[in-house]
Each structure stands twice: as structure tokens, then as C-alpha cells.
C-alpha positions in Angstrom: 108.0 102.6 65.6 110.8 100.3 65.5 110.3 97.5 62.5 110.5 93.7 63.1 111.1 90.8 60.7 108.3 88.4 60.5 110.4 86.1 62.6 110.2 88.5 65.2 113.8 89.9 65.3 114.3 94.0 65.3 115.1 95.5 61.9 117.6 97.4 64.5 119.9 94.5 64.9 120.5 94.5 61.1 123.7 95.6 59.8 124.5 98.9 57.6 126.0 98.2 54.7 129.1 100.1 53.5 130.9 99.3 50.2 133.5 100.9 48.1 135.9 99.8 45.6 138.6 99.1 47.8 139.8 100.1 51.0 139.1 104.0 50.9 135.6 103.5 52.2 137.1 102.8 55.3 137.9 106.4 55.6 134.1 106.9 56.0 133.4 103.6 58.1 135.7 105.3 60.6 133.6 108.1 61.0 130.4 105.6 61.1 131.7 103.3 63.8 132.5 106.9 65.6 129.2 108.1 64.9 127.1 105.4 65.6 129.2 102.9 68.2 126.2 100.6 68.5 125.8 99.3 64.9 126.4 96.5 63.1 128.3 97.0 60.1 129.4 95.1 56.9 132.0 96.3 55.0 132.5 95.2 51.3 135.7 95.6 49.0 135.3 95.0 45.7 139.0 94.7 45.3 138.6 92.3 42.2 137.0 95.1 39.9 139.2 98.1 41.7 140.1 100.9 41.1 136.4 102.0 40.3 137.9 105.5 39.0 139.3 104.7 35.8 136.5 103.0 34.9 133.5 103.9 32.7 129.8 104.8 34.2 128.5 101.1 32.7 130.8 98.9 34.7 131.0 101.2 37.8 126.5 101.0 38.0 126.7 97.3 37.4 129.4 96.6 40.3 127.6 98.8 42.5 124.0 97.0 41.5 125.5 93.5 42.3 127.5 94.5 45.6 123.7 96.0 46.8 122.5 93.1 45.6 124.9 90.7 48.0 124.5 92.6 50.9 120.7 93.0 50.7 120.4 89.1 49.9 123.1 87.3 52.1 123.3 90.2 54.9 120.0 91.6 55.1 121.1 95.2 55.9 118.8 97.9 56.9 120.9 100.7 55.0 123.2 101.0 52.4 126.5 103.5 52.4 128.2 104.2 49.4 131.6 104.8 50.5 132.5 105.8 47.1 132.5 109.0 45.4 132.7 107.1 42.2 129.9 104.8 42.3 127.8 107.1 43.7 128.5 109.5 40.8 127.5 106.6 38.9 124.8 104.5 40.3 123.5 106.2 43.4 119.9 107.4 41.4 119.7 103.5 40.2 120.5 102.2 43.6 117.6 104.3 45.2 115.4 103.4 42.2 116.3 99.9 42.5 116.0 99.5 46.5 113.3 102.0 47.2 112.8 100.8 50.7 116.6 100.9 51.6 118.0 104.1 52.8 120.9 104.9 50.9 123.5 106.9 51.8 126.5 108.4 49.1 129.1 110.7 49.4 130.4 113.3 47.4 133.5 115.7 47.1 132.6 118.6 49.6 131.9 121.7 47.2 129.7 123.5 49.4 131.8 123.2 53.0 135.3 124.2 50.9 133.3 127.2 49.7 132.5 128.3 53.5 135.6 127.7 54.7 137.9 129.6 52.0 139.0 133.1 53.2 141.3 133.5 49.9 138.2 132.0 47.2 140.5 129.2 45.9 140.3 126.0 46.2 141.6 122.7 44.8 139.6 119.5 44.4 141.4 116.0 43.9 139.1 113.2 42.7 138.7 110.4 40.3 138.1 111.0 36.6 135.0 109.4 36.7 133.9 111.3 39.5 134.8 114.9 37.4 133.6 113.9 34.7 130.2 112.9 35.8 127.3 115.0 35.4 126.4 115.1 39.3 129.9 116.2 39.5 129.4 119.1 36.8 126.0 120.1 38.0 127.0 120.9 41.7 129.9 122.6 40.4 127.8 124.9 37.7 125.6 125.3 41.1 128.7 127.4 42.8 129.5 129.3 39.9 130.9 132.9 40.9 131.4 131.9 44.4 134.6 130.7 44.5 137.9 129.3 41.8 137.9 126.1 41.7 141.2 124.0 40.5 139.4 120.9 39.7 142.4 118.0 39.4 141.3 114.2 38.1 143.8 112.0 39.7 144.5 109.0 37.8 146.3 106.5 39.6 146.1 107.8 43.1 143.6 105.3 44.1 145.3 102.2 42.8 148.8 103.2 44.3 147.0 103.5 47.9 145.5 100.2 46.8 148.7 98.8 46.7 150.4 100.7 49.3 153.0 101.9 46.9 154.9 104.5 48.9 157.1 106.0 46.2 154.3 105.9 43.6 151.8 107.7 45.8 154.4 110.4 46.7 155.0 111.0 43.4 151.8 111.3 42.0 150.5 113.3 44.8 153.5 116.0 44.1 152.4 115.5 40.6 148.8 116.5 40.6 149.1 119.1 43.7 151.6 120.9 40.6 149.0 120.7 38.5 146.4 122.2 40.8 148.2 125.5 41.5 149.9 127.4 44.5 149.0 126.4 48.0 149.1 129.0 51.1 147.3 131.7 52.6 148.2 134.7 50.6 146.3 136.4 47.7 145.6 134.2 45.2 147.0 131.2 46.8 144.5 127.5 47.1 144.0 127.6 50.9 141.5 124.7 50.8 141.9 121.2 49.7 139.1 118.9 49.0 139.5 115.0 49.2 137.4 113.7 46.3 137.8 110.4 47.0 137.4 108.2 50.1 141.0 106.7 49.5 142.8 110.1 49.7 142.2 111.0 53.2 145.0 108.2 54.2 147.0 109.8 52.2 146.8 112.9 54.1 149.7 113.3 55.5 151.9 112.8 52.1 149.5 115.9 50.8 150.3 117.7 53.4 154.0 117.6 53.0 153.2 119.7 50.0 150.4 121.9 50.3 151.9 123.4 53.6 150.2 123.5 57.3 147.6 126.4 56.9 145.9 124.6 53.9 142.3 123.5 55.0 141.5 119.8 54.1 137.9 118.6 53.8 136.3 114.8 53.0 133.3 113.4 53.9 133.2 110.8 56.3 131.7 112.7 59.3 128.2 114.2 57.2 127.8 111.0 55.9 127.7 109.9 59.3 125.3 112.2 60.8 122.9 111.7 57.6 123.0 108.1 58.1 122.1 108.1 61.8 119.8 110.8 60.7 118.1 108.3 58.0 118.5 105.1 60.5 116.6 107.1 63.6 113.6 108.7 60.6 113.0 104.5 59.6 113.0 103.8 63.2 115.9 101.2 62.9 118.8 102.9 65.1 120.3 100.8 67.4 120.8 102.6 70.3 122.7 100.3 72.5 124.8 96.7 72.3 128.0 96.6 71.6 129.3 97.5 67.8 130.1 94.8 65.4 132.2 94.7 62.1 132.5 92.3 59.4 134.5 92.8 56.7 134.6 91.2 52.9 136.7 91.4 49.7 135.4 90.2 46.4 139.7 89.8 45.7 142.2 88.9 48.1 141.2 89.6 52.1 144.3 89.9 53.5 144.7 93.1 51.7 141.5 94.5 53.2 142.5 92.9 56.6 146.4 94.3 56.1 144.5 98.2 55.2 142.1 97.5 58.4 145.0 96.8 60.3 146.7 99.7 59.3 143.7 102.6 58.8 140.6 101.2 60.5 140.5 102.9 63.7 139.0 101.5 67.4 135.7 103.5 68.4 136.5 104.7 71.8 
């Protein structure tokens, strides 16, 4: 059964909310506007506190808490995406425990998928150094012991310089870290999978690429966090399952760089 607002309005004509640091989340709003082409969705950059990845566990839960906050408040949203594989690393059990009526959605690097995918059993993972360091981080990776090598690679500064849509910077920290993770290809003992810790890195794609060589698999997040939040959207009842899509988006720093990274990454649902 569908829920209503007292004043009579669906609870399916609520927005999701999806919020990230910056502009990677809208690697996984892509696949959400994809997904579910009816929906209303607000988008939040906290672009005054970002990066969120070279920041401690403290500040990265208390961002997160007051972003939920704002959109629960002033947008009255029906569910809440975590477009960040940093705050959810950090806050996602104190966001559920906070908003217990609120599905919440977060993402995390793909562990599992990489491991299915890998014919060679190496595999590479770039993310934030929050995000390796966490203990949700450590615990899904002590949960795939023996199944496969992992190259585990914290990636300081690759956020901010997609941030800024530094071109030079970002091509030379990507050859940077992708040295420090090891030999790419599909040979014996090569990394033939790639796995794109962070929700910024995907637009970064084709600069990794360059490097790792065609045959290496890549693998992010966007499209299961997609299907598990029109999974949790149709469970509450709240799916909107026709109208046309909206999008709003908001900065807590300067919106013309979120509108500039919209215009330049934010694909147009078919």
C-alpha cells in the first residue's frame, strides 16, 4: 500500500535523496535516473567540506548526519542514497540508526563482483584512504580471504583533482597509483580487474584505461545501487511508477561547479 502524507499527497511523489562529497555521486545518479526514469531526485554536493577521503571518520559522520538532516527537513525525501563510498564507510550504521524509517541506500567498492569476474585471481582496488582504512572496508576484505590477491591502493588526491578538473594532475596521479598497484593484463599473474572505489573515479575512466590496457575489467557501483534502491522504494510501497523524472541539484560551495560537472558527466535518461 502506497503511503500518503497527512495532507493527502503520495509519499511517491517525494524525492530520493542522493548526496556525496562532491560531484562523483553523479556517477551513481546516472545509473538511478537510468534505473528508475520516473523519480524525483535531489542531489547534494557538499563541495564546502570536499574531498570527504582525506578526512577522518568524525568529520566525515557529522557532514553526512547534517546533509540527511537537510534533505529530510527542507526536501522531505522518501529515501536516502549515499553516493559515497566514504561516508558510508563512515556513517552509514548512524544514518540507519538515526532515520530508522528512511531507507538508506550506500555503496561500497565491489569486492565480491571483482572476485567473479577475475579469470587470473588478481585484482586491484583504488579507493579513498578513509574508505581502506575503515573497518567495513577491512572486514569484507578479511571476508574474501584465499579467494583472490587483492592490490588494495588508497588514492590520495585523486578525488580532489577530479574536483577541480585538473587534467595534468589527475593523469599523473592515476599513472602513479596504477604503478603502485602492480602489472595489468591477462597473463599469469597479471591484475585483470580493476575496481573503482570511489564514485569520482568512474569519470576518470578513460585516463585509467590508457594505462591498465583494454582487456582489464573495470567494476563501480552505480547500477546495484540502483536495483537495491528500486528494490527498497517498491518493498515501502513508495515507487513512482510513472510521470516524468525530475532533478534538482545543490552545493553546500560554489554551484556552478556542480552545474559545470553536470553539464559535463550527468547523463540524459533516454
Amino acid at each position: 500500500m502506497s503511503l500518503a502524507h497527512v495532507d493527502g499527497s503520495s509519499r511517491a511523489d517525494d524525492p530520493v535523496g542522493v548526496f556525496d562529497s562532491g560531484v562523483g555521486g553523479l556517477s551513481v545518479l546516472n545509473a538511478l535516473r537510468e534505473t528508475l526514469p520516473h523519480e524525483r531526485f535531489v542531489y547534494f554536493a557538499d563541495t564546502a567540506h570536499a574531498p570527504y577521503g582525506e578526512r577522518g571518520d568524525a568529520f566525515v559522520a557529522e557532514r553526512s548526519a547534517a546533509v540527511a538532516r537537510e534533505l529530510i527537513d527542507a526536501h522531505r525525501i522518501k529515501a536516502l542514497v549515499v553516493a559515497c563510498n566514504t561516508a558510508t564507510a563512515a556513517a552509514i550504521h548512524r544514518l540507519r540508526a538515526g532515520h530508522p524509517a528512511l531507507p538508506v541506500v550506500g555503496v561500497e567498492p565491489a569486492l565480491k563482483p571483482a572476485v567473479a569476474l577475475s579469470r587470473t585471481g588478481r585484482i586491484a582496488v583504488l579507493a579513498t584512504r578513509v574508505t581502506v582504512e575503515s573497518r567495513k572496508f577491512q572486514a569484507l576484505l578479511a571476508s574474501l580471504a584465499g579467494q583472490a590477491a587483492f592490490s588494495i591502493v588508497a588514492c590520495d588526491g585523486l578525488a580532489g583533482a577530479i574536483e577541480g578538473a585538473d587534467e595534468a594532475r589527475i593523469a599523473a596521479i592515476c599513472e602513479r597509483h596504477l604503478a603502485t598497484a602492480g602489472r595489468f593484463g591477462d597473463g599469469d599473474g597479471d591484475i585483470d580487474t580493476l575496481v573503482l572505489g570511489c564514485t569520482h573515479y568512474p569519470f576518470v575512466a578513460d585516463e585509467l584505461r590508457r594505462r591498465t590496457g583494454p582487456t582489464v575489467r573495470f567494476i563501480d557501483t552505480g547500477a546495484p545501487v540502483a536495483q537495491q534502491t528500486r528494490r527498497l522504494l517498491g518493498q515501502a510501497g513508495t515507487l513512482r511508477a510513472d510521470g516524468a523524472g525530475e532533478l534538482r541539484l545543490l552545493s553546500s560551495g560554489a554551484p556552478e561547479a556542480l552545474d559545470a560537472a553536470a553539464a559535463r558527466w550527468l547523463t540524459v535518461p533516454a
